[in-house]
PQR file of N, CA, C, O and H, with PARSE charges and radii, in Angstrom:
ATOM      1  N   UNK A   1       0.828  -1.189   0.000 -0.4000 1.5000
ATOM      2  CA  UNK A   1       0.000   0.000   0.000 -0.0000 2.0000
ATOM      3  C   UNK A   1       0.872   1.253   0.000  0.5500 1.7000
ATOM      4  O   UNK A   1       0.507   2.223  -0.664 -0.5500 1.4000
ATOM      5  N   UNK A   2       2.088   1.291   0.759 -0.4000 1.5000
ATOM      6  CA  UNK A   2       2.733   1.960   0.664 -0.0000 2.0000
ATOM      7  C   UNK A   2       3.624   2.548  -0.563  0.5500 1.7000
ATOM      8  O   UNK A   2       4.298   3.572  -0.462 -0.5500 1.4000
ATOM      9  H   UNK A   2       2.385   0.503   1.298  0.4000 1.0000
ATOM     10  N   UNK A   3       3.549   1.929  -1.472 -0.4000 1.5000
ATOM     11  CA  UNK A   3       4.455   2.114  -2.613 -0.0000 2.0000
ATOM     12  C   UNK A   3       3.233   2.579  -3.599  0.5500 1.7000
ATOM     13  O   UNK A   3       3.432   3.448  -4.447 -0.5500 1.4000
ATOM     14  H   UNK A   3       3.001   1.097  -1.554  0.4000 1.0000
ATOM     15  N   UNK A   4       1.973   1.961  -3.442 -0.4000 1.5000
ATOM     16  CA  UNK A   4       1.056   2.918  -4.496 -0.0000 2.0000
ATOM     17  C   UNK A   4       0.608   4.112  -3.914  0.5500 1.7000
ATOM     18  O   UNK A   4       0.006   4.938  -4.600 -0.5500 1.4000
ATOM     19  H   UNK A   4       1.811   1.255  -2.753  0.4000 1.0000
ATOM     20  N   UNK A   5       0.861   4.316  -2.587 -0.4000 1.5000
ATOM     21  CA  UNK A   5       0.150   6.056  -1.915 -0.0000 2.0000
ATOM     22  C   UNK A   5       1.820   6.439  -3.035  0.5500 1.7000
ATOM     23  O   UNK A   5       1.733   7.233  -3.972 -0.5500 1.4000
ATOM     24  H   UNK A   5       1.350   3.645  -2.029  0.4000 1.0000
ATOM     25  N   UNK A   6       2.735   5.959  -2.805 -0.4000 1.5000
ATOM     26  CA  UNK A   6       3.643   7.005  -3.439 -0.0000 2.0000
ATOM     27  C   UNK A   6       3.791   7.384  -4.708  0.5500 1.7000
ATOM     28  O   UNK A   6       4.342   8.456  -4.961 -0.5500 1.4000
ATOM     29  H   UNK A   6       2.805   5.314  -2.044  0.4000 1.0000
ATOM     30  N   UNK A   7       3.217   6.375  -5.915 -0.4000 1.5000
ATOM     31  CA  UNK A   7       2.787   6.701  -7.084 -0.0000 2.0000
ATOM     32  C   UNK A   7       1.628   7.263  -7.000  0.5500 1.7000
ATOM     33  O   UNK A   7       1.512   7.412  -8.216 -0.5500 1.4000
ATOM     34  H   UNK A   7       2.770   5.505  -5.709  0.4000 1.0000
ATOM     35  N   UNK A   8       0.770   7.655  -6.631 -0.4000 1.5000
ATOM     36  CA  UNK A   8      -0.070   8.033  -6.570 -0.0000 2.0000
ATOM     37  C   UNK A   8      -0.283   9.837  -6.032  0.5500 1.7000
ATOM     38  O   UNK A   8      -1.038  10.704  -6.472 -0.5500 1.4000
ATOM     39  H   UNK A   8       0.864   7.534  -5.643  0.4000 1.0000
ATOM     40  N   UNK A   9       0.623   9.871  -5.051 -0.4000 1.5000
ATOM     41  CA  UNK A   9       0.631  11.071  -4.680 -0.0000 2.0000
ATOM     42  C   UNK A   9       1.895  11.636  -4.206  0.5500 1.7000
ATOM     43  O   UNK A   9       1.933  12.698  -3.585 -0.5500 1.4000
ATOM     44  H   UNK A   9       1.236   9.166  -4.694  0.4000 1.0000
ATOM     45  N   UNK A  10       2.923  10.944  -4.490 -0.4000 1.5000
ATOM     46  CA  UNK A  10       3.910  11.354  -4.547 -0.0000 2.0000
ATOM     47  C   UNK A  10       5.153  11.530  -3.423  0.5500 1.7000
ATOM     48  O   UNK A  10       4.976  12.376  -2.546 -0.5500 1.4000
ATOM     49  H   UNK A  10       2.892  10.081  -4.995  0.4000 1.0000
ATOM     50  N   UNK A  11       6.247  10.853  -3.424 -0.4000 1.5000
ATOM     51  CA  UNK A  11       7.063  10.130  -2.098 -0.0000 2.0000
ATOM     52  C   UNK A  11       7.053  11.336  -1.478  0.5500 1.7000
ATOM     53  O   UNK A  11       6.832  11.093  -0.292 -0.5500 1.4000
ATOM     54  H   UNK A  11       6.390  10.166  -4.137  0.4000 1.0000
ATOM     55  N   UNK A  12       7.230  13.087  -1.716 -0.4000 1.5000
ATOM     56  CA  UNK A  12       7.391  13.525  -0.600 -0.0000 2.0000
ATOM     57  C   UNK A  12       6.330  13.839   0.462  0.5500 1.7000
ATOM     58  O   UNK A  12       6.564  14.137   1.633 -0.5500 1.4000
ATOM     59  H   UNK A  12       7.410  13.284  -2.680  0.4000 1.0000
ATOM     60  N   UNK A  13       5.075  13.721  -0.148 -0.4000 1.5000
ATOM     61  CA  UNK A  13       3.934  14.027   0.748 -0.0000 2.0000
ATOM     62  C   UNK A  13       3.830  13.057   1.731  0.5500 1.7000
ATOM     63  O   UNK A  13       3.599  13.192   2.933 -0.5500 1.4000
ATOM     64  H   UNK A  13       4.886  13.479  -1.099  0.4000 1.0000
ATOM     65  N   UNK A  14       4.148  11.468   0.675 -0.4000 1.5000
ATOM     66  CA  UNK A  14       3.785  10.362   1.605 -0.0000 2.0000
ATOM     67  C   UNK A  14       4.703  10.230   2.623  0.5500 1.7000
ATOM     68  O   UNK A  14       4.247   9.967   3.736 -0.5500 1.4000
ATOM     69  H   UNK A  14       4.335  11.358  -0.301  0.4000 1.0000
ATOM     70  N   UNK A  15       6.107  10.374   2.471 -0.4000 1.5000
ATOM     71  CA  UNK A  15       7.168  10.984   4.115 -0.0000 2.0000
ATOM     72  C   UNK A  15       7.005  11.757   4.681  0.5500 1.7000
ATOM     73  O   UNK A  15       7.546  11.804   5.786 -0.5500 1.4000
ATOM     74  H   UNK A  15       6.477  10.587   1.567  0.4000 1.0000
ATOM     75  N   UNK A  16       6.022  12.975   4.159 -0.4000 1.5000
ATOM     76  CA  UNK A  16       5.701  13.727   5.773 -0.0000 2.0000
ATOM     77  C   UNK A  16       4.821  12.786   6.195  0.5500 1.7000
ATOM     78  O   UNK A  16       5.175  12.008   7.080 -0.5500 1.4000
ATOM     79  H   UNK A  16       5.583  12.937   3.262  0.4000 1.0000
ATOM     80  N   UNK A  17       3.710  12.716   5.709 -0.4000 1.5000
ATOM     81  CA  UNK A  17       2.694  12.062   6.489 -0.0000 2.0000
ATOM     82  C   UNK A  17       3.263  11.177   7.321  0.5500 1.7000
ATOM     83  O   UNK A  17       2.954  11.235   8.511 -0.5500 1.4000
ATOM     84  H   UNK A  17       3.422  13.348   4.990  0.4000 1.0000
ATOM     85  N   UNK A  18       4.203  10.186   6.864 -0.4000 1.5000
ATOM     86  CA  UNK A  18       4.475   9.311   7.688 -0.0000 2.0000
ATOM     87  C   UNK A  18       5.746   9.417   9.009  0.5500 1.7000
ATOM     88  O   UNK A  18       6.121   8.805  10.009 -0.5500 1.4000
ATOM     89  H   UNK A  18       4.454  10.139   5.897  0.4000 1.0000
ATOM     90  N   UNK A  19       5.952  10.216   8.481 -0.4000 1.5000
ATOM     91  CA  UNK A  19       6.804  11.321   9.710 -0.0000 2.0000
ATOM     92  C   UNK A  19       6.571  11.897  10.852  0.5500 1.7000
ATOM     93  O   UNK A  19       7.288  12.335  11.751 -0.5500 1.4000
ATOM     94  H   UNK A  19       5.648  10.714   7.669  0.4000 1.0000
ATOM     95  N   UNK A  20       4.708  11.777  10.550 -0.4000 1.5000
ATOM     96  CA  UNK A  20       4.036  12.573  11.803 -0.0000 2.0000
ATOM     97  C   UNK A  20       3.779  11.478  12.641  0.5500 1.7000
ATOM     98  O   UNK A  20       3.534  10.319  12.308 -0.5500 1.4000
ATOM     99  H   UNK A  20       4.125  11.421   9.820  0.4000 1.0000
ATOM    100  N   UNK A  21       3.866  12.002  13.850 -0.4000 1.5000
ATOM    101  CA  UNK A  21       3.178  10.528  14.639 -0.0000 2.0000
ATOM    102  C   UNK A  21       1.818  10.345  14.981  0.5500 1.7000
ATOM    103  O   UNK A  21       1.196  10.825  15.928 -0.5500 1.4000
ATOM    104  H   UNK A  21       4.065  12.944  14.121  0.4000 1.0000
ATOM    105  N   UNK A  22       1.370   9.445  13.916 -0.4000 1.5000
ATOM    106  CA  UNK A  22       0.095   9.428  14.028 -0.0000 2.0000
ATOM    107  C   UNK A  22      -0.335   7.618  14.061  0.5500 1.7000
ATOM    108  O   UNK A  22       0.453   6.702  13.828 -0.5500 1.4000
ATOM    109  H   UNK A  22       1.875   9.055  13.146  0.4000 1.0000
ATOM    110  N   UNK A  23      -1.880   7.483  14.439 -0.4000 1.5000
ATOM    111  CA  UNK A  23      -2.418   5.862  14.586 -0.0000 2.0000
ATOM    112  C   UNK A  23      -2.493   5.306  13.333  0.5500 1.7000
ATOM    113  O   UNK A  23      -2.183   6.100  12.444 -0.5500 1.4000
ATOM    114  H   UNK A  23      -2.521   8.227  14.629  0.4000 1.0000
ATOM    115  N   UNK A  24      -2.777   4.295  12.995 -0.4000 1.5000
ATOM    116  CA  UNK A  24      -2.343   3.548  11.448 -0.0000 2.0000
ATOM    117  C   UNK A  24      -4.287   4.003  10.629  0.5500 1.7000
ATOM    118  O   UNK A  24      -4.638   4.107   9.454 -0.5500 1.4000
ATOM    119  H   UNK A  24      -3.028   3.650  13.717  0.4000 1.0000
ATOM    120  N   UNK A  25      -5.060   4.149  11.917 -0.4000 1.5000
ATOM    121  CA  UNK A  25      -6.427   5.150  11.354 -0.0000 2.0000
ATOM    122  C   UNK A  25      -6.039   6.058  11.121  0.5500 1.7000
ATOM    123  O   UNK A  25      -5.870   6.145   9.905 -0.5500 1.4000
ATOM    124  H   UNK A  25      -4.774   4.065  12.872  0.4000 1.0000
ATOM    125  N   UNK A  26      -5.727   6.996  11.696 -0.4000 1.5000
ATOM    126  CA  UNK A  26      -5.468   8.547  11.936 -0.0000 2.0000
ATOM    127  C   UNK A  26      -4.680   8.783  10.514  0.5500 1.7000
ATOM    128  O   UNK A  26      -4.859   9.859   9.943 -0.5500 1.4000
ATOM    129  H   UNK A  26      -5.864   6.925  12.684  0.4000 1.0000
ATOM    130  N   UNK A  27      -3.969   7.979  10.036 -0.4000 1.5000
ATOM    131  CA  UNK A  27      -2.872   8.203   8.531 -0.0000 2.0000
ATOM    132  C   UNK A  27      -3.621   7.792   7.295  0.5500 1.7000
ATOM    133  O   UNK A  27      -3.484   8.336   6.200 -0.5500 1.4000
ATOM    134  H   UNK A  27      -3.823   7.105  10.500  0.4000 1.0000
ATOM    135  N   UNK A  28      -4.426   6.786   7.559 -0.4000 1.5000
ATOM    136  CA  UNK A  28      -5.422   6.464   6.631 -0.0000 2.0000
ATOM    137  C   UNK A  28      -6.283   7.346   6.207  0.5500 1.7000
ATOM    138  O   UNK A  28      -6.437   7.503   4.996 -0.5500 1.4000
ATOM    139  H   UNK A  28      -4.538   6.344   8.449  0.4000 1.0000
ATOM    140  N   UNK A  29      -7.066   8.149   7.220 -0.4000 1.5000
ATOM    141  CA  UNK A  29      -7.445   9.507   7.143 -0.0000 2.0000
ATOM    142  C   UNK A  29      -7.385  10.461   6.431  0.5500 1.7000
ATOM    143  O   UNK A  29      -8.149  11.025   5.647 -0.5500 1.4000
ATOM    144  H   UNK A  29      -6.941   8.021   8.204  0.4000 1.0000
ATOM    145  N   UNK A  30      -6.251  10.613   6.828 -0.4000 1.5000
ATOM    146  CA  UNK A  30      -4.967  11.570   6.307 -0.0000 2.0000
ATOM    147  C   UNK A  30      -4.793  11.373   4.664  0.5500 1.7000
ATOM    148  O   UNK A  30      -5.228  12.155   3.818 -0.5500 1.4000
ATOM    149  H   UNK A  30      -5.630  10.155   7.464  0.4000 1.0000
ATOM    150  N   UNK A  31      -4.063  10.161   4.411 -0.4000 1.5000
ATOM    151  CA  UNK A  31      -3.985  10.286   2.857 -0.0000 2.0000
ATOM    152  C   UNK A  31      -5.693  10.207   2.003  0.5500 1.7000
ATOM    153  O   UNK A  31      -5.865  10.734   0.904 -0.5500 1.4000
ATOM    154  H   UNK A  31      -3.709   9.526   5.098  0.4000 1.0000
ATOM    155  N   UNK A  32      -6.572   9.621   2.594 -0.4000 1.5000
ATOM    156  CA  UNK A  32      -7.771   9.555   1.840 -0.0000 2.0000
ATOM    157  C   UNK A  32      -8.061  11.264   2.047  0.5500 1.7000
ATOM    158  O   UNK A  32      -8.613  11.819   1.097 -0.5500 1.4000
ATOM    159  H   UNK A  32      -6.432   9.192   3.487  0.4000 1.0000
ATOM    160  N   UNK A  33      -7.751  12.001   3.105 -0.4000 1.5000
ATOM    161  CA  UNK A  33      -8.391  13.524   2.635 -0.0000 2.0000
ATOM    162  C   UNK A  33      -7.251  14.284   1.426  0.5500 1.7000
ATOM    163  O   UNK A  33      -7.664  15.068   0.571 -0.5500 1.4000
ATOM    164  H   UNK A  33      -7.303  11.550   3.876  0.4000 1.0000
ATOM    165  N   UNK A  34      -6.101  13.968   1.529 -0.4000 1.5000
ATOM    166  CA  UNK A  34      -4.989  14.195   0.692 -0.0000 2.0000
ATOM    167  C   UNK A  34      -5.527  13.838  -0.860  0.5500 1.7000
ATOM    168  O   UNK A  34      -5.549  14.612  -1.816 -0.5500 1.4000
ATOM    169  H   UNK A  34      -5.766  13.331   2.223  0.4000 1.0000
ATOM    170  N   UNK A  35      -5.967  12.399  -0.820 -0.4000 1.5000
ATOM    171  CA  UNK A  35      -6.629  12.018  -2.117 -0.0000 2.0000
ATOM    172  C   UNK A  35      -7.427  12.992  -2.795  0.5500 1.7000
ATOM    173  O   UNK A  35      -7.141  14.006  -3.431 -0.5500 1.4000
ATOM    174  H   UNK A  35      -5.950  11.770  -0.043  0.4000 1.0000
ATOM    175  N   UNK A  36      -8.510  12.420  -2.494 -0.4000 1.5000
ATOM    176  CA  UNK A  36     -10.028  13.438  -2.415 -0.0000 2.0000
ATOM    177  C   UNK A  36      -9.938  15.233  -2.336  0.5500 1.7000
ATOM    178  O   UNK A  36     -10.867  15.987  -2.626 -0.5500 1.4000
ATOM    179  H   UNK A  36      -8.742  11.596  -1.977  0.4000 1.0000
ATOM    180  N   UNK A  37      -8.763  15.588  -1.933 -0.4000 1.5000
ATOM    181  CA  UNK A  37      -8.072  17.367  -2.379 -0.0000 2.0000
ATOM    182  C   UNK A  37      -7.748  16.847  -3.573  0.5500 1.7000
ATOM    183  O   UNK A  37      -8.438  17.123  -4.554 -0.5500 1.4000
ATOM    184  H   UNK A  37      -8.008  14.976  -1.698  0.4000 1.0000
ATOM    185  N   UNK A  38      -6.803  16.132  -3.656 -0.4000 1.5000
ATOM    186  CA  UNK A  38      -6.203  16.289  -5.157 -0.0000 2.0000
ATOM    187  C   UNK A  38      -7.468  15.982  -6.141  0.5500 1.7000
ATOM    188  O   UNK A  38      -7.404  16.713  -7.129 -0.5500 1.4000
ATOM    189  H   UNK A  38      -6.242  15.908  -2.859  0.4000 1.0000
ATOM    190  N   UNK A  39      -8.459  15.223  -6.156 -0.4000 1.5000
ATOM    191  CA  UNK A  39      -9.015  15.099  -7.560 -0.0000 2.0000
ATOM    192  C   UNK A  39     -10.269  16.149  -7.472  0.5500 1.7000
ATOM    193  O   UNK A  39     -11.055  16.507  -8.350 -0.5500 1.4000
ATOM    194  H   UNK A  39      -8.511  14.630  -5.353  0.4000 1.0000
ATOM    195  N   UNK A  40     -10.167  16.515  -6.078 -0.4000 1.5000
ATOM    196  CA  UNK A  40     -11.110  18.079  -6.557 -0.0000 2.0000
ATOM    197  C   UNK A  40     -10.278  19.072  -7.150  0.5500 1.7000
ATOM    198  O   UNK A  40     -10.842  19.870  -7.899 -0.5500 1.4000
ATOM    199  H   UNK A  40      -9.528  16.224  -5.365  0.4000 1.0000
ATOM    200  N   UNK A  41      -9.219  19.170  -6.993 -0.4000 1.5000
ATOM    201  CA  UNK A  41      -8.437  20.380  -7.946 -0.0000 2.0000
ATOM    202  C   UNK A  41      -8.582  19.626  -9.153  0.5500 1.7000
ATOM    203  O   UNK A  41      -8.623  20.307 -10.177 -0.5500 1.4000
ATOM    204  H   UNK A  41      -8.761  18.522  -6.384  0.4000 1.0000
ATOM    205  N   UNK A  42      -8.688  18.148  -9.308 -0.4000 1.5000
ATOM    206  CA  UNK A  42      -7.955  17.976 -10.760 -0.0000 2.0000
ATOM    207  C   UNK A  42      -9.475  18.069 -11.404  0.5500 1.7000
ATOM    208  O   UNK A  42      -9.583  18.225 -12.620 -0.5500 1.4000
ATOM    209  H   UNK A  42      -8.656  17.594  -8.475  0.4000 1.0000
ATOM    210  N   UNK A  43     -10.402  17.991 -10.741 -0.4000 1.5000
ATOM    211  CA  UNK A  43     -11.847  18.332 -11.472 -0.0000 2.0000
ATOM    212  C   UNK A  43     -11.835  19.851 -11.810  0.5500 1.7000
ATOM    213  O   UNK A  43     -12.150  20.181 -12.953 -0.5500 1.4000
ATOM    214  H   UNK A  43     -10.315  17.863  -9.753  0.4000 1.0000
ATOM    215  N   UNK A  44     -11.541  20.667 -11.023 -0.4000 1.5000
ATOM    216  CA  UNK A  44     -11.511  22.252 -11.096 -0.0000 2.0000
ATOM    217  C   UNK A  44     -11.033  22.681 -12.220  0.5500 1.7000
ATOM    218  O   UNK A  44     -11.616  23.438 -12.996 -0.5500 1.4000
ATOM    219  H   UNK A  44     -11.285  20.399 -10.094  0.4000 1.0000
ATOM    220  N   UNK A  45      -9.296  21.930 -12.431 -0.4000 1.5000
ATOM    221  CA  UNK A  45      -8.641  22.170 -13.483 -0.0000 2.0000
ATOM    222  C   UNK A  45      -9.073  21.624 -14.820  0.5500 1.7000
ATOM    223  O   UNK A  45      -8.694  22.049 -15.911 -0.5500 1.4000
ATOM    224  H   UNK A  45      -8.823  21.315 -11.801  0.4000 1.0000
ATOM    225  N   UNK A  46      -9.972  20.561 -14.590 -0.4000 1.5000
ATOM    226  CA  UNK A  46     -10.709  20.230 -16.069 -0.0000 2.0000
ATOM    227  C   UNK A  46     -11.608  20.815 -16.631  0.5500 1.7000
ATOM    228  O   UNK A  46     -11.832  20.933 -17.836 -0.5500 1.4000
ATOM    229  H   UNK A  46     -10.280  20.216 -13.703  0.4000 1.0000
ATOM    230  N   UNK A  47     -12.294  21.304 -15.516 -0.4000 1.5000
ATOM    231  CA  UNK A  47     -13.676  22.130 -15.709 -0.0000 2.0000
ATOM    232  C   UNK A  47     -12.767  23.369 -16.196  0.5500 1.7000
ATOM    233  O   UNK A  47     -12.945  23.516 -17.405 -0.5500 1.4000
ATOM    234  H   UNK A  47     -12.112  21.208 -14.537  0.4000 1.0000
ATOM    235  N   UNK A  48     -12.008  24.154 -15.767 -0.4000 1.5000
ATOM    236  CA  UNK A  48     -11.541  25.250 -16.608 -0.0000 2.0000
ATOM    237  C   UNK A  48     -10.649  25.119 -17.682  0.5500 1.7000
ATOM    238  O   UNK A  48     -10.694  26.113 -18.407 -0.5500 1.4000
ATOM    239  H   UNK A  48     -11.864  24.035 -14.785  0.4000 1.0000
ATOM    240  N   UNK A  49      -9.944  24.357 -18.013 -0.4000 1.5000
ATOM    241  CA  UNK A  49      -9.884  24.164 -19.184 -0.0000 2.0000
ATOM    242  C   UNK A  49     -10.686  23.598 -20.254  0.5500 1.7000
ATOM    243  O   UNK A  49     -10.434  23.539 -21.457 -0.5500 1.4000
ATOM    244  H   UNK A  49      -9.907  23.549 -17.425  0.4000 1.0000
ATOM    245  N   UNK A  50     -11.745  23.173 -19.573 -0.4000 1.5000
ATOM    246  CA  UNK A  50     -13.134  23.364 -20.897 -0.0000 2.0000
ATOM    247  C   UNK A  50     -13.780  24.119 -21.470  0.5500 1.7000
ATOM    248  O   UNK A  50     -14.195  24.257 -22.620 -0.5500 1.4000
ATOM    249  H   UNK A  50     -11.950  23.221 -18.596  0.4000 1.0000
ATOM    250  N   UNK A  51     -13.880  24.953 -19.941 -0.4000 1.5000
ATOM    251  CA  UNK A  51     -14.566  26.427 -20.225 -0.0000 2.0000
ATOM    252  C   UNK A  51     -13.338  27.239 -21.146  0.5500 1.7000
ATOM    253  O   UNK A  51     -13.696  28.047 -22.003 -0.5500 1.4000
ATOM    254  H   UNK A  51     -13.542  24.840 -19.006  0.4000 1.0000
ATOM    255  N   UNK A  52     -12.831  27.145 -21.064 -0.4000 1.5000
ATOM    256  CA  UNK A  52     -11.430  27.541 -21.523 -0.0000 2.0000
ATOM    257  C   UNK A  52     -11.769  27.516 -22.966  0.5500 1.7000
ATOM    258  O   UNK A  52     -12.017  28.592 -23.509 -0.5500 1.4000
ATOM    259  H   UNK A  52     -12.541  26.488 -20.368  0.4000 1.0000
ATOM    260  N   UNK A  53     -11.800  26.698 -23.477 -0.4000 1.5000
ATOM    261  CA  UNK A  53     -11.503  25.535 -24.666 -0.0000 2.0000
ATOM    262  C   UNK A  53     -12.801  26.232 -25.272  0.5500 1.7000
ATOM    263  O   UNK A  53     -12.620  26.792 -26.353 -0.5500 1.4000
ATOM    264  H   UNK A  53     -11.600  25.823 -23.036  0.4000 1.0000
ATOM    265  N   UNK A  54     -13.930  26.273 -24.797 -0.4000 1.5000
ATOM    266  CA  UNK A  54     -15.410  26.714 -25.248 -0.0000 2.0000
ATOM    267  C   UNK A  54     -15.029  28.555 -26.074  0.5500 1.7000
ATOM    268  O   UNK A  54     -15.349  29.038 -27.160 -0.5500 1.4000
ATOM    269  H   UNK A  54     -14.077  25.818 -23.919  0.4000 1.0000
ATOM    270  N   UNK A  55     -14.309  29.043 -25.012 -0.4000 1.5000
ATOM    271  CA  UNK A  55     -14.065  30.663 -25.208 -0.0000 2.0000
ATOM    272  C   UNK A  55     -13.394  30.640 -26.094  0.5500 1.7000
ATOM    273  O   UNK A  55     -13.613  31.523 -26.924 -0.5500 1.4000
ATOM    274  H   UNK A  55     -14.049  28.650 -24.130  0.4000 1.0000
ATOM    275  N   UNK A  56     -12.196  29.607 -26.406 -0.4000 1.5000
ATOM    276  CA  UNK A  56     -11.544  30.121 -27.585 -0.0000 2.0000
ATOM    277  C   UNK A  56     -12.296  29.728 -28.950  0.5500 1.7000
ATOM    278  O   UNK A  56     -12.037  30.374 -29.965 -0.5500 1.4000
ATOM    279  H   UNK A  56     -12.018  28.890 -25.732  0.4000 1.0000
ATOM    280  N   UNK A  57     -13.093  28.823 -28.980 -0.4000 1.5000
ATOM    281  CA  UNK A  57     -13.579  28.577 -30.055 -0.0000 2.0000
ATOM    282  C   UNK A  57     -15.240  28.961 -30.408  0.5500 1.7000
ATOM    283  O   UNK A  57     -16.054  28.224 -30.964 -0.5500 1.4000
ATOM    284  H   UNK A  57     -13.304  28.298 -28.156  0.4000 1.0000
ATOM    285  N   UNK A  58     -15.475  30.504 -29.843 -0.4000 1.5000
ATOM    286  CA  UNK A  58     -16.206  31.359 -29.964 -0.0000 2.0000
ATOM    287  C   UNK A  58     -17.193  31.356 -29.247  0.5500 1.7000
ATOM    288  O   UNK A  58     -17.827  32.360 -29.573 -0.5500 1.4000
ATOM    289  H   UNK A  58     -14.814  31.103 -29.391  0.4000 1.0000
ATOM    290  N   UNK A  59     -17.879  30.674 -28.216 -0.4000 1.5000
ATOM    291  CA  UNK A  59     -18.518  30.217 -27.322 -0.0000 2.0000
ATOM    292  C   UNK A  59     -18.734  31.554 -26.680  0.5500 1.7000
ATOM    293  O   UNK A  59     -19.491  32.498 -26.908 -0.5500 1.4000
ATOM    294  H   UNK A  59     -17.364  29.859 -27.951  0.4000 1.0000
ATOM    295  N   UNK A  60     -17.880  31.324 -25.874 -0.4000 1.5000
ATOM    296  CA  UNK A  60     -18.127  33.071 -25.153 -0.0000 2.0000
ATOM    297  C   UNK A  60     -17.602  33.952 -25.647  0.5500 1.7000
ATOM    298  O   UNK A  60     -17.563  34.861 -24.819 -0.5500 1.4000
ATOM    299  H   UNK A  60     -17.264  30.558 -25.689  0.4000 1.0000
ATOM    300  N   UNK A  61     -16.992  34.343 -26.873 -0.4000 1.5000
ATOM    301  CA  UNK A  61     -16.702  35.594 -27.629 -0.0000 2.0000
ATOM    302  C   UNK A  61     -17.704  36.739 -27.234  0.5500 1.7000
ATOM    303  O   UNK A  61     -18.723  36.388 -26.641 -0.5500 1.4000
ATOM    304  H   UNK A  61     -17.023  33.604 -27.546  0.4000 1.0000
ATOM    305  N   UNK A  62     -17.546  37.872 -27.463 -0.4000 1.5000
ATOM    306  CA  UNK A  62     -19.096  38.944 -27.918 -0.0000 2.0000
ATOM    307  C   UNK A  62     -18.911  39.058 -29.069  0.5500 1.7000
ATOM    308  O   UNK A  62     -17.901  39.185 -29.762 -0.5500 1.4000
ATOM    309  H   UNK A  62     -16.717  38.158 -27.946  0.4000 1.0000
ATOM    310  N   UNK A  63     -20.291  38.991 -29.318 -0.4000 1.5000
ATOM    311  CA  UNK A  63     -20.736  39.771 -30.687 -0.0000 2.0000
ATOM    312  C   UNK A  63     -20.677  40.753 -30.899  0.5500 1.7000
ATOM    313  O   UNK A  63     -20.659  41.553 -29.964 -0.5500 1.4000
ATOM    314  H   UNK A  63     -21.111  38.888 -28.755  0.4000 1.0000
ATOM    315  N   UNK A  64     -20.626  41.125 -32.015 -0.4000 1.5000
ATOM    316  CA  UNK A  64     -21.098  43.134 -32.775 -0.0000 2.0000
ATOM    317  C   UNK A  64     -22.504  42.956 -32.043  0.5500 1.7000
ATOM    318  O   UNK A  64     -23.124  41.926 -31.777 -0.5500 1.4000
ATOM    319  H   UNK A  64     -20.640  40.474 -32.775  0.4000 1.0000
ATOM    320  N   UNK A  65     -22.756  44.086 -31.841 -0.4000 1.5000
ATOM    321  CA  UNK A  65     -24.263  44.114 -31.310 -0.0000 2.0000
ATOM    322  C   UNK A  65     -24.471  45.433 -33.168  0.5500 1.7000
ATOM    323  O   UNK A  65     -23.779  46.327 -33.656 -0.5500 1.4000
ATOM    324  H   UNK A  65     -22.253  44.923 -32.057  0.4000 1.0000
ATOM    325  N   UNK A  66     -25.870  44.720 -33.567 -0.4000 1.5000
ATOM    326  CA  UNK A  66     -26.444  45.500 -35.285 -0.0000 2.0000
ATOM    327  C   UNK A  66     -27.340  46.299 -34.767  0.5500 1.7000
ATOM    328  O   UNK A  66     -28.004  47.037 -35.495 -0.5500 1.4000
ATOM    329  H   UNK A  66     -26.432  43.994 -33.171  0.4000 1.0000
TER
END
């Protein structure tokens, strides 16, 4: 388990965490809220680069107003 928290989120986060002294719950915790941050940013960052993606290809441009 330990070697996929570190592909997953990366050896230096997973050595603090495990650096702290904490219960083998209390760390479990810990990386599942660590998780669950990261794929809300990585939703955030998808969602704006869609919206993104929409604007450049005239979506939200303005018009001439006639």
């Amino acid at each position: 388990m330990n070697e996929r928290m570190k592909l997953e989120m990366g050896p230096t986060l997973v050595d603090r965490i495990n650096s702290i002294p904490l219960s083998e719950t209390d760390r479990l915790i810990a990386v599942d809220a660590m998780r669950s941050a990261r794929l809300l940013v990585d939703g955030w960052l998808w969602i704006s680069r869609k919206v993104g993606q929409l604007g450049s290809g005239g979506f939200l441009k303005a018009t001439p107003q006639h």
